[in-house]
Structure formats: structure tokens, C-alpha cells
C-alpha positions in Angstrom: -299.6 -43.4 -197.8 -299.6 -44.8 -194.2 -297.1 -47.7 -195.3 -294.5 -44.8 -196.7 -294.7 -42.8 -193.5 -294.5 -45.7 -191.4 -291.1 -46.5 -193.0 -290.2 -43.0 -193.1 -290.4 -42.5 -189.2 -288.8 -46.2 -189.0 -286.2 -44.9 -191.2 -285.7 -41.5 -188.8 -285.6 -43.7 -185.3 -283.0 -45.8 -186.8 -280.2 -43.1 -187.8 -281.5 -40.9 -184.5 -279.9 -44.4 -182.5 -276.8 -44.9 -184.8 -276.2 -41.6 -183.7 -276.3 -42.2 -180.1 -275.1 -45.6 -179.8 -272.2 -46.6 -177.3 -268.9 -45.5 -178.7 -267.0 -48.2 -177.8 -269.7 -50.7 -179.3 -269.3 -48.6 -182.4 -265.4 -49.3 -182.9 -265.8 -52.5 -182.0 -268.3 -52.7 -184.7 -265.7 -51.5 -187.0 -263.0 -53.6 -185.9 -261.4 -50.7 -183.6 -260.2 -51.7 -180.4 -261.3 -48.8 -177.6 -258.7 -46.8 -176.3 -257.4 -48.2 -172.8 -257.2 -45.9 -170.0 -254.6 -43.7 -169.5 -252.5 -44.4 -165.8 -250.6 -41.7 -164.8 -246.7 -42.5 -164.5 -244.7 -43.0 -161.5 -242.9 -39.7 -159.9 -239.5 -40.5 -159.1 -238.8 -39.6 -156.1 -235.0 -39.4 -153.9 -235.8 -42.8 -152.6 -236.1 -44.4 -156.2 -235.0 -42.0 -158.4 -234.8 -42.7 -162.1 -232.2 -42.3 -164.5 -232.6 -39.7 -167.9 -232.4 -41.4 -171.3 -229.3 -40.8 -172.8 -227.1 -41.2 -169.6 -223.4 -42.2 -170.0 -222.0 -44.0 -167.5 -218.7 -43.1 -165.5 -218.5 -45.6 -163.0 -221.2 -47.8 -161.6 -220.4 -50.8 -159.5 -216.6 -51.6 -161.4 -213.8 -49.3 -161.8 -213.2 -48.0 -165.7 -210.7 -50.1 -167.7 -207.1 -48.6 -167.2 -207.9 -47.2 -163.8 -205.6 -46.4 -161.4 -206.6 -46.4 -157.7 -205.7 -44.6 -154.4 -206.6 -44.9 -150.9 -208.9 -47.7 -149.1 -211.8 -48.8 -151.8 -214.1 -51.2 -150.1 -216.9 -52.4 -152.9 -220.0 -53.0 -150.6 -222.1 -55.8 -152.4 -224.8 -55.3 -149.5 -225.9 -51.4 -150.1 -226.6 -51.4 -154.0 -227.8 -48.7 -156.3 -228.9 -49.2 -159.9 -228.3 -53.2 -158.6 -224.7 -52.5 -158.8 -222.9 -52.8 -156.0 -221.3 -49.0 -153.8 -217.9 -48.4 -153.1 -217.2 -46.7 -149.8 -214.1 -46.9 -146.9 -213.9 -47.5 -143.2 -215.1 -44.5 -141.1 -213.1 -42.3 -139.5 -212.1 -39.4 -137.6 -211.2 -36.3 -140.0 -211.1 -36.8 -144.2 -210.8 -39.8 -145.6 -210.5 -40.1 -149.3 -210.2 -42.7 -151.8 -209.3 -42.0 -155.8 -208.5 -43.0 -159.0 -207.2 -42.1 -162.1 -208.2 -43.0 -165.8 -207.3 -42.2 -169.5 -209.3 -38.9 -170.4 -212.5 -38.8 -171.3 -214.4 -36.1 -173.2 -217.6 -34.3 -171.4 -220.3 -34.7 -173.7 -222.3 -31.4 -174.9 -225.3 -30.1 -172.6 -224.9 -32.4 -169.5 -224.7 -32.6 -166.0 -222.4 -35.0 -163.3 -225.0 -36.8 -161.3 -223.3 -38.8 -159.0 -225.7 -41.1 -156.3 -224.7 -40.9 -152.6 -225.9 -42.7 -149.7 -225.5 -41.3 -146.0 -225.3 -43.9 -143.5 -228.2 -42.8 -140.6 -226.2 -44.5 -138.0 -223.3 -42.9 -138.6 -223.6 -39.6 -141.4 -220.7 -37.4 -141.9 -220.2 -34.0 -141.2 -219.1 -33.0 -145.1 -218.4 -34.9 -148.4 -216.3 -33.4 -151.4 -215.8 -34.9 -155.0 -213.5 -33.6 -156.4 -212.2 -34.2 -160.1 -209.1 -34.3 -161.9 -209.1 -32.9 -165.9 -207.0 -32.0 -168.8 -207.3 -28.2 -170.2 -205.2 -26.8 -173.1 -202.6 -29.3 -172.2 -202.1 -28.9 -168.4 -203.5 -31.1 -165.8 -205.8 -29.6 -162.8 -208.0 -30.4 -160.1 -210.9 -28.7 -158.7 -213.4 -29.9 -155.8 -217.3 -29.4 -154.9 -218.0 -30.3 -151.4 -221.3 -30.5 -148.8 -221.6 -29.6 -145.7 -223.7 -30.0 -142.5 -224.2 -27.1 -139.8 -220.8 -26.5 -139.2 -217.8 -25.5 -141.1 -215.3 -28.5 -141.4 -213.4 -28.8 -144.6 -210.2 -27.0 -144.4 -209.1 -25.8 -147.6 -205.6 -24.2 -149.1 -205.7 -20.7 -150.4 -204.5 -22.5 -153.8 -206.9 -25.2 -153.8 -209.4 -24.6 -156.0 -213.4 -25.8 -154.2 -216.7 -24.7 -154.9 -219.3 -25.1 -152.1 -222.6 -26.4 -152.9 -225.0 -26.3 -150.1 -225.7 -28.6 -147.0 -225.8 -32.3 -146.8 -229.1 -34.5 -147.8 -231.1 -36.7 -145.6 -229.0 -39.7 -144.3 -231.1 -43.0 -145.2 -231.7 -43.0 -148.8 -230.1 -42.5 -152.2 -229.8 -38.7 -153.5 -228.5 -37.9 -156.3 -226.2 -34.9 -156.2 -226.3 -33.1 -159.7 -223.3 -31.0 -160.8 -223.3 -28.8 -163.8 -219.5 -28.6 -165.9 -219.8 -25.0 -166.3 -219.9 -24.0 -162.6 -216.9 -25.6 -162.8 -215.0 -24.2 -166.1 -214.7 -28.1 -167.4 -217.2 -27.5 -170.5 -213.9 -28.1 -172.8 -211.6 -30.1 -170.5 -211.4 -33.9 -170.2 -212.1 -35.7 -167.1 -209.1 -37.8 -165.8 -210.0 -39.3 -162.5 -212.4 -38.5 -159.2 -211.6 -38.5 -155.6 -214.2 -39.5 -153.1 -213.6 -37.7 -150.0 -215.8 -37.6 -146.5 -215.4 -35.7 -143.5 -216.5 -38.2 -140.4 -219.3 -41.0 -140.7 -219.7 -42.7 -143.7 -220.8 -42.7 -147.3 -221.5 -45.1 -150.2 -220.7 -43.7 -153.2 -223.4 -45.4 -156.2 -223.9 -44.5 -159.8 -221.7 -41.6 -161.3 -222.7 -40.4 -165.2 -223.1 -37.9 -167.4 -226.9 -36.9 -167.7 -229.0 -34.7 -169.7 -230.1 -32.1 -167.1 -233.6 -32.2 -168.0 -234.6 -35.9 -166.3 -237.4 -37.9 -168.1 -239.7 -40.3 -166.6 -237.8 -43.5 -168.0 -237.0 -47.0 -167.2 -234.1 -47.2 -169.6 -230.7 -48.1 -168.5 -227.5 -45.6 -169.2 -225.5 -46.5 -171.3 -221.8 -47.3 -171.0 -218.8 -45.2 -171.0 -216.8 -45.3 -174.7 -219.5 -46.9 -176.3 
């Protein structure tokens, strides 16, 4: 009789410290790794922002095939974003503005125009305007959205067709400057060229793309235009 209780208490104890047993030593027991830690993921912030999976690429460090240019383009290899390098022009008094044309291309469903500016500190400007250039129902059009500092400096015709959209942002780093089609009436047209246009100072003009407005905490690359 004491022999059967004595195992019968043993017996007890052992399941009682199965139970309580490290869980960790218990997967590994079973062949189960342990679950790592989980690190919380980077916030993008203006200085390194990140790009939305998806993304479609307008222009990014080499003009689209086919494109026609206007104006002074100067490709700065020195101030890159996205590793690719900026195009900008020599600062001066008053607008300057450089262009291009390309064959059309179709806005994609549900997404914005991000393009990625970069104010020079030493010398920022006192407005910047991009303006596209789009197909509708078989006519051609353009129609502008421009920044501005503290003062009123852009000049505009009563025909020309501009759509403020708020002050400037901080010289020093990148900022990307998000624009939605639809403020815009260009859900249904096709985009056939940009201007780049700055008002004093000087800019560098990075990434432009099409973007899902929602941005994701990614490290994939856009993808390319026509692909």
C-alpha cells in the first residue's frame, strides 16, 4: 500500500511540473523553434521617407523614352534621391521653368502624384509650381499646382488654370509633395508632359510616380513606367 501511494504522489509531482515547465524548453522539446521577438518597424519620416508598394514610376533620375525637353535641365549627380540623381536649373531672379513632353500615359485607378522636392537652405525660393500637361476627350490642356512662402508671388492669367496648395516645406530635406488627380479633374485624362517651375532660390526636383495614397511601411522599389 505505501509502494502504490508512493508512486501515485510521484506520478502527481511529475504532470504538476510538465505543466509548469519553461515554454520555450517545451517547443524546443518538440522540435519548435521559439518565436523571436517582435522589433517594431522604422517610421518614415520627411528626411527618409519610403516609398508605397505598388508605385509607378514617372520620372526618376532619366527622362522617359520619347521625351521632349524645354528650358535649362541640369541633372545634379551630387543631391540624389532614391540614389538617382535630381534635375534642377541655375537660380534666378523671377520664374524659371524647365519642361518636357512625352507620349501619353494613362493615370492608373486610386492613386496619387507624389513628386520629391528638395529646397536648397542656402538659397530656398519664394514659390514652386508643377504644372502638367494632359489629353481629355481629345483636346490637349494644362493645369498647375503651386506653393508658396509668406508672400504672394506667382502671377497668374485669368485663363490659366492653377490650384494653390499651401505654403512651402522646410528647406534642407526631401518632402514629398502628394497630389490627388481628382482635385485636378485628370481622373480620365492622360498625362503628356510636366513643367518644373520655381519662383527665386533653388530646387531639386527627385522622384515623380504614381502612388497608392495609403503609404505602407516598405522597402520595395517602384516600379517602372510601361511595364
Amino acid at each position: 500500500m505505501r509502494r502504490h501511494f508512493f508512486f501515485t504522489v510521484l506520478t502527481l509531482i511529475l504532470i504538476t511540473f510538465s505543466h509548469t515547465a519553461n515554454p520555450e524548453d517545451k517547443a524546443i522539446e518538440a522540435g519548435v523553434a521559439p518565436a523571436e521577438p517582435v522589433e517594431e518597424s522604422a517610421v518614415a519620416t520627411e528626411e527618409n521617407p519610403q516609398e508605397s508598394p505598388g508605385g509607378i514610376v514617372i520620372l526618376d533620375g532619366v527622362l522617359p523614352e520619347g521625351a521632349v525637353t524645354q528650358g535649362k535641365w541640369d541633372w545634379d549627380a551630387s543631391l540624389r534621391y532614391n540614389e538617382a540623381k535630381s534635375h534642377t536649373e541655375p537660380p534666378a531672379n523671377g520664374v524659371t521653368e524647365h519642361s518636357y513632353r512625352m507620349p501619353a500615359l494613362d493615370i492608373p485607378g486610386n492613386v496619387n502624384v507624389e513628386q520629391y522636392i528638395y529646397l536648397d537652405p542656402g538659397d530656398p525660393p519664394e514659390g514652386i509650381l508643377l504644372r502638367f500637361r494632359f489629353e481629355s476627350d481629345g483636346k490637349e490642356g494644362e493645369i498647375g499646382v503651386y506653393r508658396e512662402g509668406e508672400q504672394e508671388v506667382f502671377i497668374f492669367n485669368d485663363d490659366e488654370a492653377v490650384i494653390y496648395d499651401g505654403t512651402l516645406p522646410e528647406p534642407g530635406n526631401w518632402s514629398k509633395w502628394e497630389i490627388d488627380p481628382d482635385d485636378l479633374g485628370l481622373r480620365n485624362a492622360k498625362i503628356t508632359g510636366f513643367s518644373f517651375a520655381v519662383y527665386g532660390g533653388r530646387v531639386n526636383w527627385g522622384l515623380l510616380q504614381f502612388a497608392p495614397p495609403k503609404k505602407y511601411k516598405d522597402n520595395s522599389q517602384p516600379e517602372a513606367a510601361g511595364n
